[in-house]
C-alpha positions in Angstrom: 0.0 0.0 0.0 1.3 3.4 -1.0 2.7 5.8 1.9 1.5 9.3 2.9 3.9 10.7 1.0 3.4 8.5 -1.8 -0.3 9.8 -1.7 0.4 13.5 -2.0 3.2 13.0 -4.6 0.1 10.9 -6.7 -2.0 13.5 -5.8 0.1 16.6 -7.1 1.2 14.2 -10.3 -1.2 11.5 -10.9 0.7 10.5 -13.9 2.9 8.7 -11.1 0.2 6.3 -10.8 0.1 4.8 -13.7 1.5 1.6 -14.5 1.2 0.7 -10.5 -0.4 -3.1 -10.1 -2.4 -3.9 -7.5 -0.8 -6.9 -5.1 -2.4 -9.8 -5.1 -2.6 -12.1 -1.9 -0.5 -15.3 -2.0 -2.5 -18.6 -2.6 0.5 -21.0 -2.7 3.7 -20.8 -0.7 5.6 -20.5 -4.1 4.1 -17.5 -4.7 4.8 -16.3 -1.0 8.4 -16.5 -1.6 8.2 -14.8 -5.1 7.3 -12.0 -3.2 10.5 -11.5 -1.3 12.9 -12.0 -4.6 13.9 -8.5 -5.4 14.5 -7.5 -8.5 12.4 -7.9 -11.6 10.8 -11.1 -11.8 7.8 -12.5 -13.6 4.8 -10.0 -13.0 7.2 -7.5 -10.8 9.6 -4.3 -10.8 11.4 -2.4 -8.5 8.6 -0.4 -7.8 6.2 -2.9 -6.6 9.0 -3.9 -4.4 7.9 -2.7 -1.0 3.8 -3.4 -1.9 5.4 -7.2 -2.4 7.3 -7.1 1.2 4.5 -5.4 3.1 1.9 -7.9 1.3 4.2 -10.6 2.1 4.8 -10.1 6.4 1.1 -9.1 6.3 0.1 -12.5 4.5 3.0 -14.9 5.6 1.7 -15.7 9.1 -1.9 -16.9 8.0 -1.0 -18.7 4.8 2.0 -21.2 6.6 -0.1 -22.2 9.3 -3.3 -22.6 7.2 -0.7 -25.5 5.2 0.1 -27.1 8.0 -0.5 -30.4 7.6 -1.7 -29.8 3.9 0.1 -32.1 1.9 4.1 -31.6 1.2 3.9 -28.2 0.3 5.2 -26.7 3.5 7.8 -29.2 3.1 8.9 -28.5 0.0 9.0 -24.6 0.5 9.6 -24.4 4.3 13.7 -23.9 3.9 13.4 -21.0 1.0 10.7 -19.3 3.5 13.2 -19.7 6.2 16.4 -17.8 4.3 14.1 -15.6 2.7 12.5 -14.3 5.7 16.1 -14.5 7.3 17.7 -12.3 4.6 15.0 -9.9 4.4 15.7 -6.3 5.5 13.8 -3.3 6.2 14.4 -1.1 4.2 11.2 0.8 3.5 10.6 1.2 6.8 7.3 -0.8 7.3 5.2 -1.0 10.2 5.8 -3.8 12.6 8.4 -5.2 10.6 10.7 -7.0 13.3 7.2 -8.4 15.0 5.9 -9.7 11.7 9.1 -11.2 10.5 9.1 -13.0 13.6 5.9 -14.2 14.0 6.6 -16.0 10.2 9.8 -17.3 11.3 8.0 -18.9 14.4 5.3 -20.4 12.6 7.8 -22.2 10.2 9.7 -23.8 13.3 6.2 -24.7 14.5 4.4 -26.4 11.7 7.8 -27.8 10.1 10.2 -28.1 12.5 11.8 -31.0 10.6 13.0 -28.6 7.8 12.9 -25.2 9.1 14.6 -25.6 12.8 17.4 -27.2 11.4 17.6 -24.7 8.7 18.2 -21.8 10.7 20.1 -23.2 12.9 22.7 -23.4 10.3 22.1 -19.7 9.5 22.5 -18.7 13.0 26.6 -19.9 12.2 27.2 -18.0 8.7 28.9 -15.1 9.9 27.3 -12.2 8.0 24.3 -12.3 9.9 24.1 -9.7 12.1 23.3 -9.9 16.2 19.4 -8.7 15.8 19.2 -11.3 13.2 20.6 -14.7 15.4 18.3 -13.0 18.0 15.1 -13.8 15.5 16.7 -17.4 15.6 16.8 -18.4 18.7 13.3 -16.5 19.6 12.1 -19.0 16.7 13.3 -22.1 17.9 12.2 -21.3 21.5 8.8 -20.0 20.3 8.7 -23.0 18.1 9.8 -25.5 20.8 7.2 -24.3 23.4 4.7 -24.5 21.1 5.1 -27.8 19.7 5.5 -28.9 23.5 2.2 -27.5 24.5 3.7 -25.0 26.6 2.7 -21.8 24.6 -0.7 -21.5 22.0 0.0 -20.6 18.5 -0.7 -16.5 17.9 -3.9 -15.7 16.3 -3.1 -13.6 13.0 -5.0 -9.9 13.9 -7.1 -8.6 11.7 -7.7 -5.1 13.1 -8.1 -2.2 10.5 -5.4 -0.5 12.9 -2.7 -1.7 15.1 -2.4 1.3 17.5 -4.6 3.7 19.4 -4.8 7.4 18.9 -1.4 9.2 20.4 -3.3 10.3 23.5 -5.1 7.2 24.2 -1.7 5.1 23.4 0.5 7.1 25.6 -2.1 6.3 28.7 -2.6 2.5 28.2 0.9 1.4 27.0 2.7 -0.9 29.6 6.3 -1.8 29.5 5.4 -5.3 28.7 3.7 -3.3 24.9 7.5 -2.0 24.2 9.1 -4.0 21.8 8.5 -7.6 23.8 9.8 -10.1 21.3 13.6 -9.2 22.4 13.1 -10.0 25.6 11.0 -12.9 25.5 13.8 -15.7 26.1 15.4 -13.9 28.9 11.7 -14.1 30.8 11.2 -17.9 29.9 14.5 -18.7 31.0 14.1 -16.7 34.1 10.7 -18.4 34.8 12.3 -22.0 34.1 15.0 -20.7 36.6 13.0 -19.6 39.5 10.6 -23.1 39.3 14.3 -24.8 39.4 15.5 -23.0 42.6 11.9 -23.0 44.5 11.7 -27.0 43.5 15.6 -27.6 45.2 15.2 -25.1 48.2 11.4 -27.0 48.9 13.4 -30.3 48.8 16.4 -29.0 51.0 14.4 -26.8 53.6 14.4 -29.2 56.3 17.6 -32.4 55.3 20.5 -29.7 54.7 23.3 -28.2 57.2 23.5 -25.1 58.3 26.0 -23.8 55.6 22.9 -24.8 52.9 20.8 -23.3 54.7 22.8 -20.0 54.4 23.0 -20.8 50.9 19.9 -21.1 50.4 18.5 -17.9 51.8 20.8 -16.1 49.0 18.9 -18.1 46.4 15.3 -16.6 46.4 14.9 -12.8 45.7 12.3 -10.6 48.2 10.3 -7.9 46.5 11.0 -4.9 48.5 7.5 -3.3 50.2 4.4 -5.2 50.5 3.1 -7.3 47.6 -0.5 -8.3 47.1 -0.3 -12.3 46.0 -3.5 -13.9 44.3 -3.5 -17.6 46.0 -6.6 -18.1 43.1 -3.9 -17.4 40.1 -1.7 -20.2 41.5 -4.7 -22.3 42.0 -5.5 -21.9 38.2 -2.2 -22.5 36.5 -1.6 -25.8 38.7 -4.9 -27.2 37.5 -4.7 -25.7 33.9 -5.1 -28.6 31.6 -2.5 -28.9 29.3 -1.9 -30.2 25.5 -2.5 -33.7 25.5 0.1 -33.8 22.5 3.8 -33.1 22.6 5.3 -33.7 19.6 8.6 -32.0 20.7 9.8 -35.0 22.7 10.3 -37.2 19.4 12.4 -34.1 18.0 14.0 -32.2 20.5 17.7 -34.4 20.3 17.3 -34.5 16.2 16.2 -31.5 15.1 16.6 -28.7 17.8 19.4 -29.5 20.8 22.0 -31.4 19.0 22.4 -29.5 15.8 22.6 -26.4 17.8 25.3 -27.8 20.3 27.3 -29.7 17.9 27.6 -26.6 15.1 28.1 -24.7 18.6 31.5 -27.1 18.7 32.3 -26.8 15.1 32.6 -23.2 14.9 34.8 -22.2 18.1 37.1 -25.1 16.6 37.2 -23.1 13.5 37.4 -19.8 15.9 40.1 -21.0 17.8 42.1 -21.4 14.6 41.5 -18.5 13.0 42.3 -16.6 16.2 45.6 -18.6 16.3 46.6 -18.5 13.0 46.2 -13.8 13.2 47.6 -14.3 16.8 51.1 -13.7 16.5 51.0 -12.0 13.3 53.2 -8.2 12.4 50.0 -6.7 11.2 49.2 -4.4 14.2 45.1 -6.0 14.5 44.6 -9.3 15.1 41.5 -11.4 14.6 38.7 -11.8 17.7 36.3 -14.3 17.6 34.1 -12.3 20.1 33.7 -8.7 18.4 30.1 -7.1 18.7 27.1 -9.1 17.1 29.6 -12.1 16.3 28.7 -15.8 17.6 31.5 -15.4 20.7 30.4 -11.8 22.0 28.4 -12.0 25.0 25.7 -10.5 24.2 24.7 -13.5 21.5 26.6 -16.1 23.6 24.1 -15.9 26.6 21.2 -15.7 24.7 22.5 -19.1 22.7 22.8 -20.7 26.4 19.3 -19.2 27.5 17.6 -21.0 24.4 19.4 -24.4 25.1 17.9 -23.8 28.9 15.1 -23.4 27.7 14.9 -26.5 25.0 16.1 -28.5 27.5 13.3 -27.8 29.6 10.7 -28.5 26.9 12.9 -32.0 25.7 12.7 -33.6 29.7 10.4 -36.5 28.3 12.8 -37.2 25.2 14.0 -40.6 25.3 17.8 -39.1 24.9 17.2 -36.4 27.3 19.0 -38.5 30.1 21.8 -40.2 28.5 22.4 -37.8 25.5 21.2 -33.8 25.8 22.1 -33.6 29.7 25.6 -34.5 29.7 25.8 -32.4 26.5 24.2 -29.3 27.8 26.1 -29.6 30.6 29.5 -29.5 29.3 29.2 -26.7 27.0 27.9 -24.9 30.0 31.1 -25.9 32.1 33.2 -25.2 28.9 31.4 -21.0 28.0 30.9 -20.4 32.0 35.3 -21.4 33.0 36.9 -20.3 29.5 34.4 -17.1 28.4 33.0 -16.1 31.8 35.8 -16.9 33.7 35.2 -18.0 36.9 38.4 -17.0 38.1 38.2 -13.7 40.1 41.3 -11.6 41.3 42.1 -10.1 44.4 41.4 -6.4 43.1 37.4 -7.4 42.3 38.1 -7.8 38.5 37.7 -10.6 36.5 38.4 -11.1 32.6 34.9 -12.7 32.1 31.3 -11.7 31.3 28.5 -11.5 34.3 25.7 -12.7 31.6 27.5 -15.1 30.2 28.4 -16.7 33.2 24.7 -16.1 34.4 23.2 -18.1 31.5 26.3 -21.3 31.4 24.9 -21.7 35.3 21.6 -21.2 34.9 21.9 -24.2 31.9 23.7 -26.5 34.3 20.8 -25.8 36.5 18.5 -26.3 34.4 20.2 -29.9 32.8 20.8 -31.2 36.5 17.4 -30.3 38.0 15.6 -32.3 35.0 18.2 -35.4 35.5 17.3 -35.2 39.3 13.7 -35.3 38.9 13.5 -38.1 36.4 16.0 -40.5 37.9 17.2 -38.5 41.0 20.9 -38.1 39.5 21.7 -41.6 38.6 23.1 -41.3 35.0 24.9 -38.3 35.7 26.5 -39.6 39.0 27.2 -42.8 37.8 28.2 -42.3 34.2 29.7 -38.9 34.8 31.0 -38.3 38.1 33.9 -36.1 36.4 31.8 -34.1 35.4 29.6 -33.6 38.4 32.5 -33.3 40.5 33.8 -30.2 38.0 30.2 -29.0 38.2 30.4 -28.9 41.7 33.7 -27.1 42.1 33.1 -24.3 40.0 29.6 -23.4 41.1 31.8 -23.4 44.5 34.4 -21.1 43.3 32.0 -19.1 41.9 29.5 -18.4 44.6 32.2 -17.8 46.9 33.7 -15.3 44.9 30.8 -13.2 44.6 29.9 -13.9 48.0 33.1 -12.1 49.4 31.7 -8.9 47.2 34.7 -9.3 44.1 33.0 -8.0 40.9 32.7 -9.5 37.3 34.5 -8.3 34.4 31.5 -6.2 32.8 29.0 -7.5 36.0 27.0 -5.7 38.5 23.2 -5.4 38.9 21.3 -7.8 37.5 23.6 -10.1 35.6 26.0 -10.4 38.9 22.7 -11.4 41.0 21.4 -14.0 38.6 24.4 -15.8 38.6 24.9 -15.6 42.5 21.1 -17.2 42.3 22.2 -20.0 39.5 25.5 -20.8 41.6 23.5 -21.8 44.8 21.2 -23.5 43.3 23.9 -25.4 41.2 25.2 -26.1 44.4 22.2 -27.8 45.6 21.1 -29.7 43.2 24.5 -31.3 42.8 24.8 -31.6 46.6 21.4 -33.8 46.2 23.3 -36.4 43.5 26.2 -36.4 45.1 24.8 -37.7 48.5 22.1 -40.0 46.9 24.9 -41.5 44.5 28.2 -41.0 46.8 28.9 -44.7 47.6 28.3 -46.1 44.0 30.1 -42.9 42.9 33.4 -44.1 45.0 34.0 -47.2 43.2 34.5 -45.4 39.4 
């Protein structure tokens, strides 16, 4: 649809208005991703470029989930879709654009994740993709996940002749939660999945554990300051919500979602690693960094990449290779970002050469991974079959929390980042405390 501008530059020439076609609506996928091919094509110019675009992110949303399950065409189209949608930029400036490309990019994970999830998950590795871009990823694949879980219901496409209120009427009924909430979206899952973590573990501990976890323990939970009004009927309600009788995300959480994304997670700081060491002792006065701004290493993207495994993990606890397979997985990358990238090493003058988010998110994982291990078979596989690993788990959630315990700082820490991982370390600690003493004397024999 033409701009304002467009309309009073027709209206003072309307010679400019001939030769302009009216979009039609998409019928077939095919056709969907015609629409985002720039260039001339069959039935388009350059000038029909941002009607196409526009008609496209307005269109997209209802047309993939309407062929869902509607024969192999979704199949057959759901990877273009996926790069197209990936590769497409704003540049006319449309309404909603980041919310709309989204909401596409969900609904492909959703209706084929067999295609799509895998799909972008390679994208998420090329390197000219920039940081707001990987972000889209992973808030597909979690969106995606949660749905096909059961955990979330799939958005209902709007249809309202407008999408805001008039400026006065806006300014009074916006909330912060109305500002731009896609971003932030995994950081409030993960945070949820955190919190039921910590409250499940301190419940358990509150009467069995010493003194020094009971000290621990009172770190772990976070008061509102003031008094709070707390609806006992709301927690009523979401403990006897029903749920989806159908979660298709345990058959292709380990296939499709988790492993890809942990074992290209391996492949590229190999290739990192080398690159970095082949600049490293160079003459030329810049050498290579693996970890710039908006790159795969930074921490910025590097947290929210451990945030959406947290959060996978959660929805994959029934998979059949959650025990054996993703747990031991998860949990070594985490030990591997939270010691080499975070840095749990602190120095004496309060300064430490990793990142607080970073090594928020790599414990808040390990939580994550041990609490679901725990409350399937209470600890056994990991215990058994990997008491190294435990055992490192253990020590550096120890080193940690004491560390910021005595007050030293994080390289790039304070406020929230500093707190959350404080939070993720004692619970770390308690959960592994639990395997260690349920699994200690079949642990001394390996």
């Amino acid at each position: 649809s033409p701009t304002p501008s467009d309309l009073e530059e027709i209206e003072k020439e309307p010679g400019l208005a001939i030769g302009r076609r009216k979009i039609q609506k998409p019928v077939y996928l095919v056709q969907l991703a015609r629409m985002l091919v720039s260039g001339k094509g069959e039935g388009q110019d350059e000038k029909s470029e941002p009607d196409r675009v526009e008609m496209a992110l307005n269109e997209g949303l209802g047309l993939i989930r309407r062929k869902k399950g509607f024969g192999l065409e979704l199949e057959e189209n759901a990877v273009n879709l996926s790069i197209a949608f990936l590769n497409l930029k704003d540049n006319y400036d449309l309404d909603g654009f980041r919310e709309k490309r989204q909401d596409v990019l969900n609904a492909l994970v959703a209706c084929c994740p067999t295609r799509s999830a895998p799909c972008i998950i390679e994208q998420f590795f090329i390197g000219e993709h920039s940081a707001d871009v990987r972000s889209a990823i992973l808030t597909a694949l979690v969106t995606g996940a949660r749905e096909l879980a059961g955990l979330e219901e799939p958005p209902v496409p709007q249809r309202f002749a407008s999408k805001m209120l008039p400026p006065a009427l806006h300014r009074k009924y916006i909330t912060p939660a109305d500002v731009n909430p896609t971003p932030n979206s995994i950081h409030r899952i993960a945070e949820g999945i955190t919190r039921q973590a910590i409250d499940r573990t301190r419940d358990a501990n509150e009467v069995k554990v010493p003194q020094i976890m009971r000290e621990k323990q009172l770190r772990v939970r976070q008061r509102p300051l003031g008094r709070t009004i707390v609806d006992l009927d709301d927690e009523q309600q979401q403990q006897q919500a029903p749920r989806s009788s159908t979660n298709r995300f345990t058959g292709l959480a380990a296939e499709y979602f988790i492993m890809p994304l942990i074992n290209r997670f391996w492949i590229h700081v190999r290739d990192e690693q080398a690159r970095e060491a082949r600049t490293r002792y160079s003459r030329s006065s810049s050498s290579y960094r693996a970890d710039g701004s908006g790159m795969i290493l930074s921490p910025a993207v590097l947290s929210q990449l451990l945030l959406t495994l947290a959060i996978l993990m959660h929805a994959a606890r029934n998979s059949p290779a959650y025990l054996g397979v993703l747990v031991p997985e998860a949990v070594e990358l985490a030990v591997t970002t939270g010691t080499q990238r975070a840095a749990a090493e602190v120095n004496e003058e309060g300064e430490g050469s990793g990142k607080a988010n970073v090594l928020a998110a790599a414990l808040e994982l390990t939580l994550e991974a041990l609490d679901g291990s725990w409350e399937l078979d209470q600890g056994r596989t990991m215990g058994l079959d990997h008491t190294r690993t435990i055992l490192a788990v253990r020590e550096w959630a120890q080193k940690v929390f004491s560390a910021l315990d005595k007050g030293l700082l994080i390289d790039e820490g304070g406020g929230k980042g500093e707190e959350r991982a404080r939070r993720a370390s004692a619970g770390v600690l308690l959960v592994v405390e639990e395997i260690v003493a349920k699994w200690t004397a079949a642990m001394l024999r390996f």
